[in-house]
N, C-alpha and C positions, 0 to 999 in steps of 0.2 A: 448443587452438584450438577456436573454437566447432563445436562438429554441429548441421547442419541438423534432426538427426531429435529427436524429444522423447523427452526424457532422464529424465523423469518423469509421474507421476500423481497426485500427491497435492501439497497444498501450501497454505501458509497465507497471508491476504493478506498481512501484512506484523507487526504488533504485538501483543503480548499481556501479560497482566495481571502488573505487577510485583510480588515475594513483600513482602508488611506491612513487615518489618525492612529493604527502601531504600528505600518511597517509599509517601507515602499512596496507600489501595488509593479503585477505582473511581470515579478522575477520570482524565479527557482531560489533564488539567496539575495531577499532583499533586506535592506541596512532596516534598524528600528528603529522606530521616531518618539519614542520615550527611554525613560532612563531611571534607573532606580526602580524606588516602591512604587511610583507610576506606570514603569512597563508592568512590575510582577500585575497591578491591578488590572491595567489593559490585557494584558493576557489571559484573564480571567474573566474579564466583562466579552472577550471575542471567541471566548469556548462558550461561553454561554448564548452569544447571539449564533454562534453556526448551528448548535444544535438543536437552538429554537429554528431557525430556518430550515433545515432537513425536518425538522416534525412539519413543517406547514407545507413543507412538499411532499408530505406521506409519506417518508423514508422511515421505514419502519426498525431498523437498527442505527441508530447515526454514528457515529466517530466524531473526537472531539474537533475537527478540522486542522489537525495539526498549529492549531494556532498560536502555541508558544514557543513553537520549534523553527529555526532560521531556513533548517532543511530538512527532510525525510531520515539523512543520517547522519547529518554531522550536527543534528538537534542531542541525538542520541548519544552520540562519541565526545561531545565537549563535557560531558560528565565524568568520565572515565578517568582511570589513573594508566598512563603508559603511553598517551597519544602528545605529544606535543603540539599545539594549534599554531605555535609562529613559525615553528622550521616545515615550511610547507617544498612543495617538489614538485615543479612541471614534471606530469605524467600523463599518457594516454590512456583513458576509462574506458570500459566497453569495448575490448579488443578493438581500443584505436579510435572509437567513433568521433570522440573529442578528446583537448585535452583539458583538465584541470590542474590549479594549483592547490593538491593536496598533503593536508597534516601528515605527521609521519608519528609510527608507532615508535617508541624509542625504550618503550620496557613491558615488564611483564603488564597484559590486561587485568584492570580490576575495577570493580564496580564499589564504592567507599559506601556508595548510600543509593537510593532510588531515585530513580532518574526523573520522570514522568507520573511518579504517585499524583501530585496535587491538581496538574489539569486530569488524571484520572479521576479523579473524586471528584473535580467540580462537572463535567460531563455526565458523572455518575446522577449526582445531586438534580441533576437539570431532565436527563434522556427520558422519556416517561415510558419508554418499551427498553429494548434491546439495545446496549453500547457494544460496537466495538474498538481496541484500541489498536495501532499499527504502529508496527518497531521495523528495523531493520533488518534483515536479513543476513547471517553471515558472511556467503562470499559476497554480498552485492557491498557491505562493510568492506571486505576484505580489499576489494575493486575500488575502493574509492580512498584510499590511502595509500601512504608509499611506506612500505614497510621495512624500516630499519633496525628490526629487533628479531623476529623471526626467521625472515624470509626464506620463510616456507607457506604458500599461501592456505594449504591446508591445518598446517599449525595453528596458524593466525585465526581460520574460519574457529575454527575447535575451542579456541580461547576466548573469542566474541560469542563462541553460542552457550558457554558455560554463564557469561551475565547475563545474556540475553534470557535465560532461564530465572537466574536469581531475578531481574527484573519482572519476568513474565509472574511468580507466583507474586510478588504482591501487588500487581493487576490485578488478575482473581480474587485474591481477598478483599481488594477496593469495589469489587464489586460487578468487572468489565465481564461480558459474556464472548465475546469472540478476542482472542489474538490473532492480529494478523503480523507476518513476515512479509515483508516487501524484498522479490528477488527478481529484477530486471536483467540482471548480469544472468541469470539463469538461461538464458535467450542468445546469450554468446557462447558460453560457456561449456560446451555440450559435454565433452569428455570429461568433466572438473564434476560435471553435474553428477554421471553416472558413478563415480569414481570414488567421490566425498561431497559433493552437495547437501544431498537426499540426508544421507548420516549427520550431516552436520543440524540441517534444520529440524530432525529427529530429536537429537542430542539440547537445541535449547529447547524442542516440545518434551521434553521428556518427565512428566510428573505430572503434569497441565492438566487441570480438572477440568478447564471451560472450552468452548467450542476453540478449534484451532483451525487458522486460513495460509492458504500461501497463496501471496499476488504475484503473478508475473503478465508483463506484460511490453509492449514496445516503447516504453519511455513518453515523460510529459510531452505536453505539445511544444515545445521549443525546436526553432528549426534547425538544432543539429541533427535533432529526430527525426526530425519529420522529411530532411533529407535523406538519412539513412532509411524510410521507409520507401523512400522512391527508389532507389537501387537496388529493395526487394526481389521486386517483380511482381508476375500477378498470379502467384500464389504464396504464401509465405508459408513457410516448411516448421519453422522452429518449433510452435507448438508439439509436430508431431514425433517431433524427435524425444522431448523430455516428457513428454504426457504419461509415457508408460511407467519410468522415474518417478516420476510424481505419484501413479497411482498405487506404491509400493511404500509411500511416507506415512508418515501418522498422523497427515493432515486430515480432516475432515471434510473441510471445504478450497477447492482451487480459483481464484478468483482472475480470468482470464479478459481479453478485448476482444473483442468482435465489432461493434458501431463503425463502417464507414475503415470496415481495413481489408486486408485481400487474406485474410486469417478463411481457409474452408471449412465452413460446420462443420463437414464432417468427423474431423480430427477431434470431436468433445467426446467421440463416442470413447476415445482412448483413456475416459477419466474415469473408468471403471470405479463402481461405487463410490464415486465422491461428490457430494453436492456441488452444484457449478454456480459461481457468481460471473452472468457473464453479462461483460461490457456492453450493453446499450446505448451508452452516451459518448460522443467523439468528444475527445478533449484540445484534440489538435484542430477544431473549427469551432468558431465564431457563429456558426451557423446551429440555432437553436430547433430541435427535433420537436416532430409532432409527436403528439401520446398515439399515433395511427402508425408512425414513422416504430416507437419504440415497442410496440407491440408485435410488431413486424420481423422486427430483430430477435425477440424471445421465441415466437413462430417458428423464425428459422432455427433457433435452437435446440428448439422441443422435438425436432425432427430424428435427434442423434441423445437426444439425453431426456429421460422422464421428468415432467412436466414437477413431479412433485421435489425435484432432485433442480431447479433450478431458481436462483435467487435473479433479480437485475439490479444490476450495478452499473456504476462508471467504468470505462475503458482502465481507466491512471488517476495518478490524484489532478486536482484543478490548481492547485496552487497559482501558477503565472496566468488563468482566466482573468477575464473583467469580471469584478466580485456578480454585478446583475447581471452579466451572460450566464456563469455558473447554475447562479440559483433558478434562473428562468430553466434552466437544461432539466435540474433536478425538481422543478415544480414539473417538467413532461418525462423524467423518468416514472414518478408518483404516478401519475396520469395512464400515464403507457401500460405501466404495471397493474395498474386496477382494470382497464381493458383487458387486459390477457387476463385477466383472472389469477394475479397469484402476489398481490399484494398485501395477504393477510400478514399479522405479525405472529 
């Protein structure tokens, strides 16, 4: 049963860099280099090397590094019955930021069987503290499809958050102690967020025994991001627009960026009673943090949010990293974390 009190300190957003021999390295959707019962076993032998790697870097809840999944949500969505994967659709994601070539919904959503049970349970089998697992998010789903069934995008959210649900409980009964929702689109989205976000992501938390997270944050390091974050400026507003939204959800924990962005502390103070996972680790640089560096960042944190109420995390996931930049980053989040004092499990 879930505990109200925080069960951890350290923690990673959700994905990380898959080893050369299953999948080309440093792409967001890289092709797989096995086939068959070979991949399903590579798949399984590389959930089990990320989670030993996050234990040697003190990460004291790990995830399974999304290692069987091609992406964040179309790992999620190629399971599904109503998504067609070959009638795809040049379209603009992210109010515009890029474009992809995305599947299209073409009937009603449904979920036939469990998506992600098996790398749950092998993560399970391996994590020797706290696992968490990370799905998608409805509208951040909703945003990455072109939707020729609904179109309605609140419909659509509502539809994906009812699997999102049936997937989410037999997570928990495999054993996962956090869900996380990954809503990047939530950072575009502001009116959609207020409106039907919040309810939506409520609607697949809805039953959840175990700790419940929502990630949002400014997108992988890839430079279509990383150009949209220079057009920012030097302060960036979004968090404090949806903070308040958020603080009004049935999340538990909000898992935010901060490392090396023009994001101002201040704005955490807005996460009114919710545990903060906040970003210590740049994802968008190559450039590996001291444990002096990531301490520095929770500091700044602690300024605006109780010291007992903050977890360190990654910015995003690492997925398109250099697998040993990654791990070096998260041997000096471990690092960092023990510094500041709040790396207990």
């Amino acid at each position: 049963m879930f505990q109200t009190m925080l069960r951890y300190r350290t923690t990673v957003a959700g994905s990380l860099p898959k080893p050369a021999w299953l999948a080309e390295t440093e792409k967001i959707w890289p092709a797989w280099r096995l086939a068959g019962d070979e991949l399903a076993a590579g798949k399984h032998d590389a959930t089990i090397l990320a989670v030993a790697e996050q234990t040697r870097a003190g990460i004291a809840c790990c995830s399974d590094g999304e290692q069987s999944r091609v992406h964040f949500v179309h790992g999620f969505l190629e399971a599904l019955d109503g998504i067609d994967p070959t009638k795809r659709v040049r379209r603009g994601i992210r109010d515009n930021r890029y474009e992809a070539d995305c599947p299209s919904i073409v009937g009603g959503i449904r979920r036939a069987r469990p998506v992600h049970l098996n790398e749950a349970r092998t993560a399970r089998a391996f994590a020797p503290n706290a696992l968490k697992f990370t799905l998608p998010g409805p509208m951040t789903i909703v945003d990455t499809l072109y939707d020729d069934h609904y179109r309605d995008r609140k419909a659509a959210a509502f539809a994906f958050a009812a699997v999102l649900n049936a997937e989410m409980r037999d997570l928990a009964d495999a054993g996962v102690d956090t869900i996380q929702l990954d809503e990047p689109a939530f950072n575009v989205f502001f009116d959609e967020v207020e409106a039907w976000g919040i309810d939506a992501i409520d609607r697949a938390f809805d039953g959840i025994a175990v700790r419940k997270a929502v990630h949002v944050c400014y997108g992988y390091g890839i430079e279509a991001n990383i150009a949209w974050k220079r057009q920012l400026g030097e302060h960036w507003d979004q968090y404090e627009q949806i903070f308040p939204f958020l603080s009004r959800s049935s999340a538990d924990e909000i898992s935010i960026e901060l490392a090396g962005s023009h994001v101002p502390p201040r704005v955490l103070a807005g996460l009114r009673e919710k545990d903060v996972a906040v970003g210590v680790i740049d994802v968008a640089s190559n450039a590996i943090e001291t444990p002096e560096e990531v301490a520095a960042t929770i500091a700044r944190a602690a300024e605006f949010v109780p010291r007992e109420r903050i977890i360190a995390s990654t910015n995003c996931g690492m997925a398109p990293m250099p697998r040993a930049i990654a791990y070096a980053k998260l041997a000096a989040l471990g690092a960092g974390a023990r510094l500041a004092g709040i790396s207990g499990s």
